[in-house]
ZAGUKE-723684 format. One record per residue (C-alpha): residue number from 0; residue in one letter; chain; x, y, z. Coordinates in Angstrom, 3 decimals, always signed. Each point is the difference from the previous one (the first is absolute). Example, Ala and Ser with C-alpha at 12.3 -4.5 7.8 and 13.67 -1.06 7.14 Angstrom:
2
+-----+---------+--------+----------+----------+----------+
| num | residuo | cadena |        x |        y |        z |
+-----+---------+--------+----------+----------+----------+
|   0 |       A |      A |  +12.300 |   -4.500 |   +7.800 |
|   1 |       S |      A |   +1.370 |   +3.440 |   -0.660 |
+-----+---------+--------+----------+----------+----------+
//
This chain:
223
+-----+---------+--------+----------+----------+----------+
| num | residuo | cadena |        x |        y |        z |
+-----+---------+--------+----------+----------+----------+
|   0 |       X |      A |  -94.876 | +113.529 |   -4.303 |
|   1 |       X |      A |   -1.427 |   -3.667 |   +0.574 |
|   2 |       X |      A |   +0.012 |   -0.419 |   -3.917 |
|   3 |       X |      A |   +3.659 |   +1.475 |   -0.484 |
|   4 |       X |      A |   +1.017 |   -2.622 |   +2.556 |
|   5 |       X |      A |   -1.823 |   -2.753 |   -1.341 |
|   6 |       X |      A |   +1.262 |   +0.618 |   -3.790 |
|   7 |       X |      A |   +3.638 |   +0.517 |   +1.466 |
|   8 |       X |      A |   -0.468 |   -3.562 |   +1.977 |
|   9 |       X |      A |   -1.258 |   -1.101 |   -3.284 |
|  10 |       X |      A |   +2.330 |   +0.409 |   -2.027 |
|  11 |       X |      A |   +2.840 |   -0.700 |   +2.177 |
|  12 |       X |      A |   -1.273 |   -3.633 |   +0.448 |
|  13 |       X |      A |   -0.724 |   -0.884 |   -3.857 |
|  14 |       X |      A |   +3.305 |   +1.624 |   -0.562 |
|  15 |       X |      A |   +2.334 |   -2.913 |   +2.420 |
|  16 |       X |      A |   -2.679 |   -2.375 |   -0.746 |
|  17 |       X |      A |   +0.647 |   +0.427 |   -3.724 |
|  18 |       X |      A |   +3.474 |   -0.183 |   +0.548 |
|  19 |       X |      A |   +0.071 |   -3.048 |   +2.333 |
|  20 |       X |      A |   -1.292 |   -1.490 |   -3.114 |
|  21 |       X |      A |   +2.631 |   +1.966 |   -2.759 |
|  22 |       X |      A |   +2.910 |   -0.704 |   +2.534 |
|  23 |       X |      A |   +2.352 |   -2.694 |   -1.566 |
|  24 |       X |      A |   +2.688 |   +0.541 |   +2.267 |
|  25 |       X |      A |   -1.896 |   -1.055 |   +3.018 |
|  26 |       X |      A |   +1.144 |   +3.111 |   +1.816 |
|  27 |       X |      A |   -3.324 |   +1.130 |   +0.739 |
|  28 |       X |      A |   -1.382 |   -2.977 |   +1.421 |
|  29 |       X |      A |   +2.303 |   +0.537 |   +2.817 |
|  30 |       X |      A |   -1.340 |   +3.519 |   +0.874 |
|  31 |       X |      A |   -3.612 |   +0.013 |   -1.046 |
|  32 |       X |      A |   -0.818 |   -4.070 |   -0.182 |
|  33 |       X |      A |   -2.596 |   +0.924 |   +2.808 |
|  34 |       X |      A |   -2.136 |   +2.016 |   -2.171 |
|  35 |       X |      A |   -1.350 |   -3.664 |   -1.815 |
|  36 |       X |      A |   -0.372 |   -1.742 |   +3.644 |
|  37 |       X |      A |   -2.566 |   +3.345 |   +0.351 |
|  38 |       X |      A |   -1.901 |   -0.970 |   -2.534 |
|  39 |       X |      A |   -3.281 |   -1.709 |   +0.974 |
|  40 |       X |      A |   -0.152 |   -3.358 |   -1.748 |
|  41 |       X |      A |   +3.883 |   -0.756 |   +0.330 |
|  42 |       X |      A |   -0.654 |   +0.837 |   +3.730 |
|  43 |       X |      A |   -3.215 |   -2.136 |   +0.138 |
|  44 |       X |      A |   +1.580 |   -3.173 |   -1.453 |
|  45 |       X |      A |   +3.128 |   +0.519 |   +2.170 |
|  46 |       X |      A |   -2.138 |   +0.165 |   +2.903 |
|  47 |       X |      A |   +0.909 |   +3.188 |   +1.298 |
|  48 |       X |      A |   -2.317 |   +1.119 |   +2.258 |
|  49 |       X |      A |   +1.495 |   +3.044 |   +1.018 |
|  50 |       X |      A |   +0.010 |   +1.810 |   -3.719 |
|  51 |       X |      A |   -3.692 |   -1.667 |   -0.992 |
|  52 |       X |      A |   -1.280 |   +2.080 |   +3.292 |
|  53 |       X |      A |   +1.907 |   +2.659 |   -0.947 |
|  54 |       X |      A |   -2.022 |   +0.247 |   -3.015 |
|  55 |       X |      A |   -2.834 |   -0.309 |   +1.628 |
|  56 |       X |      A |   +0.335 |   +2.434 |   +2.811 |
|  57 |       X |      A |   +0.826 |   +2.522 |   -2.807 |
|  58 |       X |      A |   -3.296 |   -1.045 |   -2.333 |
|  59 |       X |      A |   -1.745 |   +0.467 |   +3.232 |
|  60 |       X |      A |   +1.199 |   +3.288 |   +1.195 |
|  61 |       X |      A |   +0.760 |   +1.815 |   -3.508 |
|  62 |       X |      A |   -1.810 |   -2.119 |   -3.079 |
|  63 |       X |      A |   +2.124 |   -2.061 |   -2.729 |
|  64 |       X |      A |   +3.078 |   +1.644 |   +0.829 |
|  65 |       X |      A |   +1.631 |   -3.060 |   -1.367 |
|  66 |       X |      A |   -1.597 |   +0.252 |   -3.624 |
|  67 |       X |      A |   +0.865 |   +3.321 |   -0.202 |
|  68 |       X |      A |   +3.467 |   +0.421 |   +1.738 |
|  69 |       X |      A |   +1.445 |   -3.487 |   +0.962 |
|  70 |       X |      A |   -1.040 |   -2.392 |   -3.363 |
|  71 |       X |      A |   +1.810 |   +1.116 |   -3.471 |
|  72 |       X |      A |   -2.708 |   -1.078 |   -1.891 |
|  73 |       X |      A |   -2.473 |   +2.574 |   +1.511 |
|  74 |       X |      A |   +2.779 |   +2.805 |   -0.511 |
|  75 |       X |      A |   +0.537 |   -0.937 |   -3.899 |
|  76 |       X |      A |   -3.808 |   +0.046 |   -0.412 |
|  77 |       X |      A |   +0.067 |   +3.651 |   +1.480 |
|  78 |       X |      A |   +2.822 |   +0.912 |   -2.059 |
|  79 |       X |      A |   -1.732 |   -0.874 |   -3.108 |
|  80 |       X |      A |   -3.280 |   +1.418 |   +0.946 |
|  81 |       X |      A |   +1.594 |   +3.094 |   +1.094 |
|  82 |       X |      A |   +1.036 |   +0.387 |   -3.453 |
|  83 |       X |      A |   -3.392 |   -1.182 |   -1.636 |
|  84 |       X |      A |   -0.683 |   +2.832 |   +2.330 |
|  85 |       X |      A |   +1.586 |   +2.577 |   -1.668 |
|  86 |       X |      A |   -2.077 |   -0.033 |   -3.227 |
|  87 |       X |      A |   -3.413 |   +0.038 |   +1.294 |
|  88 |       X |      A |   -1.525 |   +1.431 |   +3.264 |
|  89 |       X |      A |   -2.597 |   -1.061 |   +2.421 |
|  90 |       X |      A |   -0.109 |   -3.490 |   -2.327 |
|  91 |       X |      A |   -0.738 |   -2.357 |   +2.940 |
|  92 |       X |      A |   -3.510 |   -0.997 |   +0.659 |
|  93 |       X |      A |   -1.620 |   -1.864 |   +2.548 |
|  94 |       X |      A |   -0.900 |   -3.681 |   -0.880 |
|  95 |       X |      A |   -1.542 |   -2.688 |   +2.842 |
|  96 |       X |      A |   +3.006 |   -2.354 |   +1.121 |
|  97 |       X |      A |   -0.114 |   -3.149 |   -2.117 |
|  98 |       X |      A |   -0.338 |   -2.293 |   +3.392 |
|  99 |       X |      A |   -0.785 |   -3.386 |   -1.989 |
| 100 |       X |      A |   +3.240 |   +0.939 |   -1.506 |
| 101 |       X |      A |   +2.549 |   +0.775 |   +2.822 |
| 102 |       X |      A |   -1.295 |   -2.462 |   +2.265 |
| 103 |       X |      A |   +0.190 |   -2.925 |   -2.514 |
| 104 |       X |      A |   +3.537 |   +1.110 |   -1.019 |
| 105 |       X |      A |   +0.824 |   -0.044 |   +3.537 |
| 106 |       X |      A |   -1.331 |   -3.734 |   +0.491 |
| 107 |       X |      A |   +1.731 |   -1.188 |   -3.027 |
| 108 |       X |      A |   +3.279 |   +1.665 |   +1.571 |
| 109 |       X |      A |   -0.779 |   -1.680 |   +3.185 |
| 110 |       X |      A |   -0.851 |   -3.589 |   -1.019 |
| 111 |       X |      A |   +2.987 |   +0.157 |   -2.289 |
| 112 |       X |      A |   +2.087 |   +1.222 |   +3.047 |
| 113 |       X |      A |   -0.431 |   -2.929 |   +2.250 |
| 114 |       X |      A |   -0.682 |   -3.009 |   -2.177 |
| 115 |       X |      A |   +4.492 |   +0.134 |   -0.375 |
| 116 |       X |      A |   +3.056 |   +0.882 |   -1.161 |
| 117 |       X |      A |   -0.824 |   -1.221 |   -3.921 |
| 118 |       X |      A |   -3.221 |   +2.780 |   +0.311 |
| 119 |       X |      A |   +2.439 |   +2.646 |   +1.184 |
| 120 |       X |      A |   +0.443 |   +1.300 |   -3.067 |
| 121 |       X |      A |   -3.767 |   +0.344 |   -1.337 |
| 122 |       X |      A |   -0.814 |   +2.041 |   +3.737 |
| 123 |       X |      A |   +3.338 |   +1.965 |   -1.366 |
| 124 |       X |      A |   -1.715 |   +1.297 |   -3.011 |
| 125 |       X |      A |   -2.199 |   +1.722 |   +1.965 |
| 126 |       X |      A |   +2.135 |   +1.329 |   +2.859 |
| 127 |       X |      A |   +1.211 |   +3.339 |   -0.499 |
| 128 |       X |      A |   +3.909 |   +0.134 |   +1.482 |
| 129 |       X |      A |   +0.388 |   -3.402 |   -2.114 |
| 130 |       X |      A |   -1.357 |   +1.530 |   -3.181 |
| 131 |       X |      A |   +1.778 |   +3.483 |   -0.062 |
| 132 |       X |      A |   +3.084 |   -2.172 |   +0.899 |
| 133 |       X |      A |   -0.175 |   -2.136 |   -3.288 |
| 134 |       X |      A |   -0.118 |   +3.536 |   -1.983 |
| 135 |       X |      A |   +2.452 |   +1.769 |   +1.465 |
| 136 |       X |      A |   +2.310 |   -3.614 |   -0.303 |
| 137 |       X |      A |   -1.157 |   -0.474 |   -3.988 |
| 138 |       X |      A |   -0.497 |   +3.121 |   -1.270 |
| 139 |       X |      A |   +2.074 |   +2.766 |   +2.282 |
| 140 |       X |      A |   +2.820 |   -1.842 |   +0.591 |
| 141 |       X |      A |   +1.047 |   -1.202 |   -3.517 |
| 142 |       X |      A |   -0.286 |   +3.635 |   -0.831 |
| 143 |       X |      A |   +1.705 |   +0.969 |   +3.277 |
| 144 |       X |      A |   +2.931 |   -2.449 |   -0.581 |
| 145 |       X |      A |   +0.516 |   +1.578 |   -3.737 |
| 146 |       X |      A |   +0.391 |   +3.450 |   +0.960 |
| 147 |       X |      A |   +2.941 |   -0.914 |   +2.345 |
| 148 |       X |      A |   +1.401 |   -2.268 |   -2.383 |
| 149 |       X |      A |   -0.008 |   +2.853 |   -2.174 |
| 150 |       X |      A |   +1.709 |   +2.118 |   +2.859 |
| 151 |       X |      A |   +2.314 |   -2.512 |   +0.264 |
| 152 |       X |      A |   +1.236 |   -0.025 |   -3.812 |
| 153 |       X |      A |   +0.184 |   +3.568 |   +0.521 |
| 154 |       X |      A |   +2.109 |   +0.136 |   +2.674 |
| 155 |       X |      A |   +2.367 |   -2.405 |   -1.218 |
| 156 |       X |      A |   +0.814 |   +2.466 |   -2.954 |
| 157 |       X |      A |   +0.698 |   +2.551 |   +2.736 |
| 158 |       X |      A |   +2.498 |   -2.817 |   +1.964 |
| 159 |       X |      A |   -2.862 |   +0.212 |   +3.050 |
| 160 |       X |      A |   -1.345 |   -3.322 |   +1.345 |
| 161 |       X |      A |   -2.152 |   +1.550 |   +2.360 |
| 162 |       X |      A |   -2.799 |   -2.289 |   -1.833 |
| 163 |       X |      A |   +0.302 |   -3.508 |   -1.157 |
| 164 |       X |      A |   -2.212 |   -1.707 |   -2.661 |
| 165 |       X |      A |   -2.146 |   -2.660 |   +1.480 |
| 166 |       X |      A |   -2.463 |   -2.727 |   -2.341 |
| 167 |       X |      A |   -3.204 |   +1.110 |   -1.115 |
| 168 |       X |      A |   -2.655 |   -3.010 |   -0.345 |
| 169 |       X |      A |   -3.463 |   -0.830 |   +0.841 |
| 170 |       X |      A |   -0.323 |   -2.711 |   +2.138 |
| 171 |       X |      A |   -3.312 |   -1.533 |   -1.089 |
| 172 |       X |      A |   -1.995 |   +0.493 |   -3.258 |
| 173 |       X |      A |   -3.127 |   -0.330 |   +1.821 |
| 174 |       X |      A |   +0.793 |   +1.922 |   +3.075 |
| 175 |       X |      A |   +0.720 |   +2.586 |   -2.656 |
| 176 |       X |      A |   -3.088 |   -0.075 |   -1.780 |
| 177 |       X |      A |   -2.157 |   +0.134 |   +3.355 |
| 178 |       X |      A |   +1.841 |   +3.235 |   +1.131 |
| 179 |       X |      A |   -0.822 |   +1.517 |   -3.377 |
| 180 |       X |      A |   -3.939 |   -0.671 |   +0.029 |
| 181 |       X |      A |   +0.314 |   +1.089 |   +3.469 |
| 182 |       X |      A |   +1.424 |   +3.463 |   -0.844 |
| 183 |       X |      A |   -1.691 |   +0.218 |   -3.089 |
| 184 |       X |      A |   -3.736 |   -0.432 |   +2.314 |
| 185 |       X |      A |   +1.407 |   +1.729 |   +2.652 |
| 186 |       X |      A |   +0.818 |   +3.433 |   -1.955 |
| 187 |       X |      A |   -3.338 |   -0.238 |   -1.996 |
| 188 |       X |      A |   -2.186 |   -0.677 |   +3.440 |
| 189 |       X |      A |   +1.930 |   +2.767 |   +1.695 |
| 190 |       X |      A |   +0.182 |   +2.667 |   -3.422 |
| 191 |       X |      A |   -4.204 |   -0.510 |   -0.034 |
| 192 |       X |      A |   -0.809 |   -0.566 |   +3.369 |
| 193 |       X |      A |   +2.871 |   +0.952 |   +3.070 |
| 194 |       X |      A |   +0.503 |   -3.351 |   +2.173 |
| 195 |       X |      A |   -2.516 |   -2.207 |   -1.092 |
| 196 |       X |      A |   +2.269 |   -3.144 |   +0.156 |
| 197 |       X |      A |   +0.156 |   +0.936 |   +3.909 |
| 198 |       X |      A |   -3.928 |   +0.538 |   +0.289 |
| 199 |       X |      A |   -1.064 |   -3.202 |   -2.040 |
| 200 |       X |      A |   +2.513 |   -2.278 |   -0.738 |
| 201 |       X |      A |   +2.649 |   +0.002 |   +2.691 |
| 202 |       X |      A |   -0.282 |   -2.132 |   +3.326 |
| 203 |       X |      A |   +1.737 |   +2.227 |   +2.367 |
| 204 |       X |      A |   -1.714 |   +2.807 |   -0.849 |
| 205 |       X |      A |   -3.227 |   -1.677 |   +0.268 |
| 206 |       X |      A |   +1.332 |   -0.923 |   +3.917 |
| 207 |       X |      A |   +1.424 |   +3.458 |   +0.470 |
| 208 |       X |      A |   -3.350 |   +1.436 |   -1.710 |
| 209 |       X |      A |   -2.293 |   -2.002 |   +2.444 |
| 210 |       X |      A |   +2.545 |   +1.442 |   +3.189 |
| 211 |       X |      A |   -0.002 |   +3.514 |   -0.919 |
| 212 |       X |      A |   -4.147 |   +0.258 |   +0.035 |
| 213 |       X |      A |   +0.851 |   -0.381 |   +3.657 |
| 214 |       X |      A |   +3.303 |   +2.736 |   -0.224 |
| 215 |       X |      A |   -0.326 |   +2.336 |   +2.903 |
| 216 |       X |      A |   +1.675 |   +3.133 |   -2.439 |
| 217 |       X |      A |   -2.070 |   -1.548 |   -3.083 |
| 218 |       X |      A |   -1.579 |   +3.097 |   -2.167 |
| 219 |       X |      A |   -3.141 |   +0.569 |   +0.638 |
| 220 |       X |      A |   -2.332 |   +1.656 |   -2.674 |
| 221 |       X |      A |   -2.801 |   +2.625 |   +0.384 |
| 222 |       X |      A |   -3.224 |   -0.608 |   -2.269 |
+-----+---------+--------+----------+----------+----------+
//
């Protein structure tokens, strides 16, 4: 039951979070624009205190709940290694946690983080909501706008406007090329090896990980 519920949760949120980002209308943002303040570096550098303890509380009482519910990255990575899955059982093994490795990432996030504005965008590389935000913006919405210019076209031959055509473009070359190393690593780290991005590259989840060793619900296994 507690797996049905988190999968259903799941997918719910990477569903509006994925459209928050497809949404050219700007009908969404009205509705479900509270789904990004939830997020936990958006709500860090806003300073809201309320949703960062939120976070917390829930790392503390039921483990990285966020990385596996909450942040869209951590739900694509499951989605692809659910179907890396598929092909070949029992294929995980254990390996010791790479410590020099999420640690220093996390430093490098941090010192980039408060040295300004103009390092913003380095600490972004590395955040999760900020990098599954430039893929769904440069690679799902393009595709996303197509298919409903397409509907439109069609519809006009039928005398419906019930969909309008709307301008496909990509705002920055190298915005674009970021997002598609991203997804590119990201599917390959996930297709050989689940979340690894969360256990050794990303800086929340090296937070959240360091929290939920101290989870009150956190599994606990017999030798």
């Amino acid at each position: 039951m507690l797996r049905t519920i988190r999968l259903t949760l799941a997918i719910v949120f990477f569903a509006l979070v994925t459209f928050l980002f497809l949404d050219f209308t700007g009908t969404l943002h009205g509705w479900m624009g509270w789904m990004a303040k939830i997020q936990f570096l958006p709500a860090l550098l806003a300073l809201n205190a309320g949703v960062v303890l939120l976070l917390v509380a829930l790392t503390l009482l039921f483990g990285r709940v966020y990385c596996s519910v909450i942040c869209p990255l951590g739900v694509f990575q499951d989605v692809i290694s659910r179907f890396a899955g598929k092909r070949k059982k029992n294929r995980f093994r254990y390996s010791p946690a790479r410590k020099w490795l999420r640690y220093g990432m996390l430093a490098v996030f941090a010192v980039t983080l408060v040295a300004g504005v103009r390092f913003h965008a380095v600490a972004s590389l590395l955040e999760p909501y900020s990098s599954y935000g430039r893929i769904a913006s440069s690679l799902f919405a393009p595709v996303y706008q197509w298919g409903n210019n397409l509907l439109a076209y069609l519809a006009e031959r039928a005398d419906s406007y019930a969909f309008y055509e709307t301008e496909v473009w990509i705002k920055s070359l190298p915005t674009f090329i970021i997002a598609a190393l991203t997804f590119v690593v990201l599917i390959i780290l996930a297709w050989r090896g689940g979340r690894t991005y969360c256990n050794t590259i990303c800086p929340v989840g090296t937070v959240l990980g360091f929290l939920s060793g101290y989870s009150l619900f956190k599994p606990v296994i017999d030798t």
